[in-house]
PAPA-530545 format. One record per residue (C-alpha): residue number from 1; x, y, z. Coordinates in pm, 1 decimal. Layout:
<recs>
NUM_X_Y_Z
...
</recs>
This chain:
<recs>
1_92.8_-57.9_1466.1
2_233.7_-196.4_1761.6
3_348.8_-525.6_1628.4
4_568.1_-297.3_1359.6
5_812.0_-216.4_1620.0
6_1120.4_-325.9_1699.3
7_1137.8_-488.0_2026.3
8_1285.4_-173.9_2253.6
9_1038.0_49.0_2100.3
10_732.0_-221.0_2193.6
11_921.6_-190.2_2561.7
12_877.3_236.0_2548.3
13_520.6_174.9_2468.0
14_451.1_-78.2_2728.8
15_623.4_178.8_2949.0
16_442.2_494.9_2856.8
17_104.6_298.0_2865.0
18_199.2_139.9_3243.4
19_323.3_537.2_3331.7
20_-63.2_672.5_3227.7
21_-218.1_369.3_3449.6
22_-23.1_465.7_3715.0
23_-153.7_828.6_3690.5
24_-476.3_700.1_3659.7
25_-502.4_401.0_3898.2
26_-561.4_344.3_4289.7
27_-283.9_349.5_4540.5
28_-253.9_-34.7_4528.0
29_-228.3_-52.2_4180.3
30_11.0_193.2_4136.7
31_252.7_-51.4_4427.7
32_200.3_-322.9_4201.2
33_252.3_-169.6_3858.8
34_614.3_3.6_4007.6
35_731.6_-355.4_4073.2
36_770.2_-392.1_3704.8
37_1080.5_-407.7_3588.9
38_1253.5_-438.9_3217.1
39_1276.9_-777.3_3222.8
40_865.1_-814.0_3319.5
41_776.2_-575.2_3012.2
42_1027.7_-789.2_2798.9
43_788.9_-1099.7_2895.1
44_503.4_-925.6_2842.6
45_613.2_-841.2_2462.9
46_715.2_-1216.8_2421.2
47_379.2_-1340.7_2552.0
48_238.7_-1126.0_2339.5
49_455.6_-1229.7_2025.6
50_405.2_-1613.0_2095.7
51_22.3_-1596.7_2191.5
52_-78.5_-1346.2_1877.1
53_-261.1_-1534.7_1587.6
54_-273.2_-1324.3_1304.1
55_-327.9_-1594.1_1066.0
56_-668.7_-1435.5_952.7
57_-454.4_-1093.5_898.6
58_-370.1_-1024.1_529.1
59_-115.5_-806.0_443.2
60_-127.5_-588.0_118.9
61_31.2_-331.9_-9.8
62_-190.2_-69.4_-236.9
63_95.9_160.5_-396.9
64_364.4_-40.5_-579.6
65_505.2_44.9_-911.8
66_696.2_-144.0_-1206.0
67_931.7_-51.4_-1442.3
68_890.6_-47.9_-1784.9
69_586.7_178.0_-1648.7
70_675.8_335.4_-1385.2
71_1029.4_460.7_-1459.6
72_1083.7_506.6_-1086.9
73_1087.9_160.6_-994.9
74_1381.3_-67.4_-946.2
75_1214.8_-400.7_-1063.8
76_997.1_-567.2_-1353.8
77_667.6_-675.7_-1386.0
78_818.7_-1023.0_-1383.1
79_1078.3_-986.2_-1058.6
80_853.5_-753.8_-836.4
81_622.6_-1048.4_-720.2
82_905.1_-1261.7_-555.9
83_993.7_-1009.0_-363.0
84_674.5_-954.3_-178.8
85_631.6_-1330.4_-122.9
86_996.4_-1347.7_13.5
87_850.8_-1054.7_266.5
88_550.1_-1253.4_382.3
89_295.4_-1005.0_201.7
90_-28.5_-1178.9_59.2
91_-99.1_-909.8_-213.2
92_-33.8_-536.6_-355.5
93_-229.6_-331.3_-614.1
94_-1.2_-243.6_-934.9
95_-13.9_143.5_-921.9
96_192.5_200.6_-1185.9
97_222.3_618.8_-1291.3
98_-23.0_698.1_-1521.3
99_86.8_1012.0_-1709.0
100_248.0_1157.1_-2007.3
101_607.5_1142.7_-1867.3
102_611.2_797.5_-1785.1
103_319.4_654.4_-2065.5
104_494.6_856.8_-2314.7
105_837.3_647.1_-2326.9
106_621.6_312.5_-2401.7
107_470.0_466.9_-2690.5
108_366.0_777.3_-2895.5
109_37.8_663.6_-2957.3
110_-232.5_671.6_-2696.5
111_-417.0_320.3_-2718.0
112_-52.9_122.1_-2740.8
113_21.1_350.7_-2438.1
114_-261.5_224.8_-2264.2
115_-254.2_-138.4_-2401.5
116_115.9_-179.8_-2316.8
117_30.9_-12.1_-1942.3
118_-221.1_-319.0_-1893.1
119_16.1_-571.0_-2055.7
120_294.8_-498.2_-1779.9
121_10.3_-577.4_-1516.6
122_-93.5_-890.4_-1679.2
123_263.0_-1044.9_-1665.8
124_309.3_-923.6_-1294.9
125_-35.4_-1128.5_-1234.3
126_81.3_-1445.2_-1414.6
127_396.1_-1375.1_-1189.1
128_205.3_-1339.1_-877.8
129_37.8_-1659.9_-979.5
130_382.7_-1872.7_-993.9
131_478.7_-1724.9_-650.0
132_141.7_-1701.7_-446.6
133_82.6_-1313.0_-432.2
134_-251.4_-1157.4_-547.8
135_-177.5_-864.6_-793.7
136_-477.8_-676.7_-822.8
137_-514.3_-356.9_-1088.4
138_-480.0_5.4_-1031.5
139_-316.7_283.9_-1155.3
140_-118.8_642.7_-1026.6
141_-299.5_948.4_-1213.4
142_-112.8_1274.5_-1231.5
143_-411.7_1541.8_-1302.4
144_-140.0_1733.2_-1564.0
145_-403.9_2039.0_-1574.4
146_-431.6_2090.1_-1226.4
147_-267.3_2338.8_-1002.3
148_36.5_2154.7_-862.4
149_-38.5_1857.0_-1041.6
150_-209.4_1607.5_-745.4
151_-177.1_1272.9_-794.1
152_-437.5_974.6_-688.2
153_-439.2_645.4_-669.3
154_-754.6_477.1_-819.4
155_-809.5_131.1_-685.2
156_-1134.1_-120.1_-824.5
157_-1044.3_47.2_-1229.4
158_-1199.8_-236.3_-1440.4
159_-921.7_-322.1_-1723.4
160_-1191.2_-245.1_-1966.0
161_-1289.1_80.4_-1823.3
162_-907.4_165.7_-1826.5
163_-875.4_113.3_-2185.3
164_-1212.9_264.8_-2295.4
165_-1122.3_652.0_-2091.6
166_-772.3_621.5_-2189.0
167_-596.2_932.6_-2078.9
168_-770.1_984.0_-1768.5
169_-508.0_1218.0_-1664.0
170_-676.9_1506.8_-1902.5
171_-1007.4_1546.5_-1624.8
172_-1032.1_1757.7_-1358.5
173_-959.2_1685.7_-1033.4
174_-1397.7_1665.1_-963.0
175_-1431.6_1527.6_-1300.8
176_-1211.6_1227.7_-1163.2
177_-1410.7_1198.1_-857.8
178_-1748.2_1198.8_-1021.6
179_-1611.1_927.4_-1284.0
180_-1500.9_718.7_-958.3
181_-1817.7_774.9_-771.1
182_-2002.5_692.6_-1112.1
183_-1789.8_331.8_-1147.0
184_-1762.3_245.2_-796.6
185_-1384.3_318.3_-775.2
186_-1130.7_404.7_-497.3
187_-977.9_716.4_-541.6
188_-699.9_795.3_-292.5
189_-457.9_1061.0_-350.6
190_-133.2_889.1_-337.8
191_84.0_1175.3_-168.7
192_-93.5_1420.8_106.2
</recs>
């Protein structure tokens, strides 16, 4: 978390960490640790910066929506991967919503609903493809007959397994979890 802030807020934590050693260190420390100024803790950050290899990090993103889908969104199946490669992010799961008020304006009937859902994340793949950005599949479900309506994310849904329980948003919320235990599949809720 660190290296996601901005240079003067990397300083406050330096300073804050150095302030607790101080507390906690010997006499002699604590001389040598006041002699740090600004200037020494801006150092420190850029050593830090310039000596950090984070070439085996990957960066995804596991909550990202499309439109048609996912009326919500700002961008297509098509732009959205662009984007992410233009921000230096390897891949992102396609969580698009998965519940009547979004599935309903692709289609009235259920299995174009679902095959339509699926055919959005195949043409953000092939995009991903063209621009080097994994897009992996997943999907938002809105539990519609539970008590203030929680909403999960489930991530490692075969496509097949998607189209065979087609509307999963009619379970319970432990009738979800046992069919994600059963299948292996992530099931986070998406808003705490």
């Amino acid at each position: 978390r660190y290296y996601m802030l901005d240079e003067k807020q990397q300083i406050q934590v330096l300073q804050q960490t150095l302030s607790k050693w101080k507390t906690e260190s010997s006499a002699s420390n604590t001389m040598q640790l006041q002699l740090l100024e600004e200037e020494d803790l801006k150092k420190i950050v850029d050593y830090i910066m310039e000596n950090d290899d984070r070439s085996d990090v990957m960066k995804v993103d596991t909550h990202v929506h499309t439109l048609p889908v996912s009326r919500c969104a700002t961008k297509t199946s098509e732009e959205l991967p662009s984007y992410f490669a233009a921000a230096g992010v390897d891949a992102f799961v396609l969580t698009n919503h998965y519940y009547p008020h979004h599935c309903n304006c692709l289609s009235e009937d259920l299995s174009e609903q679902a095959r339509l859902y699926l055919d959005a994340f195949y043409r953000c793949r092939e995009a991903g493809k063209a621009c080097g950005v994994g897009v992996y599949f997943g999907c938002e479900v809105k539990l519609i007959h539970e008590p203030h309506t929680p909403e999960f994310l489930l991530i490692g849904i075969a496509e097949e397994l998607f189209l065979e329980t087609y509307p999963l948003y009619e379970k319970s919320q432990k009738e979800l979890f046992d069919f994600c235990n059963e299948h292996d599949i992530l099931m986070i809720q998406a808003h705490p």
